[in-house]
N, C-alpha and C positions, 0 to 999 in steps of 0.2 A: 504494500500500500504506500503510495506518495504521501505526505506529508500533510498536504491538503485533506486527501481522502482522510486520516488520521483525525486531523482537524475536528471535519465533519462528524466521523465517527461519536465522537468526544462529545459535540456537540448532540446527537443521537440519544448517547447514552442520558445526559444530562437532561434533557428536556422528558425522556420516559420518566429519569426517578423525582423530579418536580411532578410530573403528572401522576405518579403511583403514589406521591407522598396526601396529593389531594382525596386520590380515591381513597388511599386509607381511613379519612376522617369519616368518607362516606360507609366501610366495612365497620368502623368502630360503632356510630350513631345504630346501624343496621344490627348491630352485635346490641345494645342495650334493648333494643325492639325484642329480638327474638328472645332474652331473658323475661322478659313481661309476658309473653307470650299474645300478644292481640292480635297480633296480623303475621304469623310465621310465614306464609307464605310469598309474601312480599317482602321483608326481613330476610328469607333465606334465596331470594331472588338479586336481589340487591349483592349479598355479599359474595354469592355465585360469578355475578357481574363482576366484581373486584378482582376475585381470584382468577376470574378468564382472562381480564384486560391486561393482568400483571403477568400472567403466564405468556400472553402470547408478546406482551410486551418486552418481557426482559429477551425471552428467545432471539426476536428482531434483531437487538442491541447490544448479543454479544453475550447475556448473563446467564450462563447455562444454569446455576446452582440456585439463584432464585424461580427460574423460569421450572424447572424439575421439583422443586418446592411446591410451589405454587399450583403444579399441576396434581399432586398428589392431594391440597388442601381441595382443591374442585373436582377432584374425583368424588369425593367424601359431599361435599356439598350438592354436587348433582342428585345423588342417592335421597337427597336429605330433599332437596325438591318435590321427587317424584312422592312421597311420601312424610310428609312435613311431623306426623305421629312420635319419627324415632326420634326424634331431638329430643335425648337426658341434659341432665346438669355434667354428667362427663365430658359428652360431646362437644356441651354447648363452651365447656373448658379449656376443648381441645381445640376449639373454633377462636377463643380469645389470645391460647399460646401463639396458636399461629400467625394471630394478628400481631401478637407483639413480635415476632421473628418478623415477619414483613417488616415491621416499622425499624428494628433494627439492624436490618441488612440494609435496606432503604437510606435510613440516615445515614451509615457508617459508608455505604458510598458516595453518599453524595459529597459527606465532608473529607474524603477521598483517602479517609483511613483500612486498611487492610487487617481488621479484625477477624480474628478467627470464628467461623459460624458454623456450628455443628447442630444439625435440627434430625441428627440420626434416631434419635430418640424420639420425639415429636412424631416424626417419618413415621415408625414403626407403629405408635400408638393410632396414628390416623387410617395407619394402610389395615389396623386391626380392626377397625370400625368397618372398614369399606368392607370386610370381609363377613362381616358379623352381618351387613347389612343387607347383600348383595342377595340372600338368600330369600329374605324377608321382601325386599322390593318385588324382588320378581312374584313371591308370595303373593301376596297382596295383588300382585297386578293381576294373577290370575282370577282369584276374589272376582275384582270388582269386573272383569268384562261379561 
């Protein structure tokens, strides 16, 4: 890559994590919703949206490690759509960790410090849900046709 391209690049990345830091406030407000419980559905749409925009965002822009992150948090979330029921106080836990990994991989690059970010843990807890839940979805869908 020339220099420019570089440039540009930089420029890329920067303008994603100003826009991922925005949507955050939008995952968080949407994270107090779903603890209330009055509108899950729209709550868990919203923060679906977050984790999509950031997923496909970072990919774009070079961030493989948020972007694989991210993608595992909306896998969990898509499940959680289709069937707004399974959302526990675990889950809903496991939805606010995540938020805060966002917000701290987010910030630490923007102020272009190279922190170390290990979400192996979180990773596994989320991909246990997906699995716990994947049965249940499908369950249910047969239910209700």
């Amino acid at each position: 890559m020339s220099d420019d391209d570089n440039v540009f690049f930089a420029e890329l990345q920067s303008e994603f994590l100003t826009e991922a830091a925005f949507l955050l406030e939008t995952y968080e407000e949407s994270m107090l919703g779903l603890e209330s419980g009055n509108n899950r559905q729209e709550d868990l749409a919203q923060i679906f949206r977050v984790a999509h925009s950031i997923k496909g965002g970072a990919a774009a822009v070079g961030l493989a490690d948020l972007g694989k992150f991210a993608h595992v948090a909306e896998d969990l979330l898509s499940l959680l759509r289709v069937d707004p029921s399974l959302v526990n106080s675990e889950v809903i836990s496991l939805l606010l960790q995540s938020g805060d990994q966002f917000k701290f991989r987010i910030t630490s690059l923007q102020k272009g410090e190279e922190l170390p970010w290990d979400t192996t843990e979180l990773v596994t807890q989320l991909k246990f849900w997906i699995t716990q839940f994947n049965g249940k979805v499908e369950d249910n869908a047969d239910t209700k046709v």
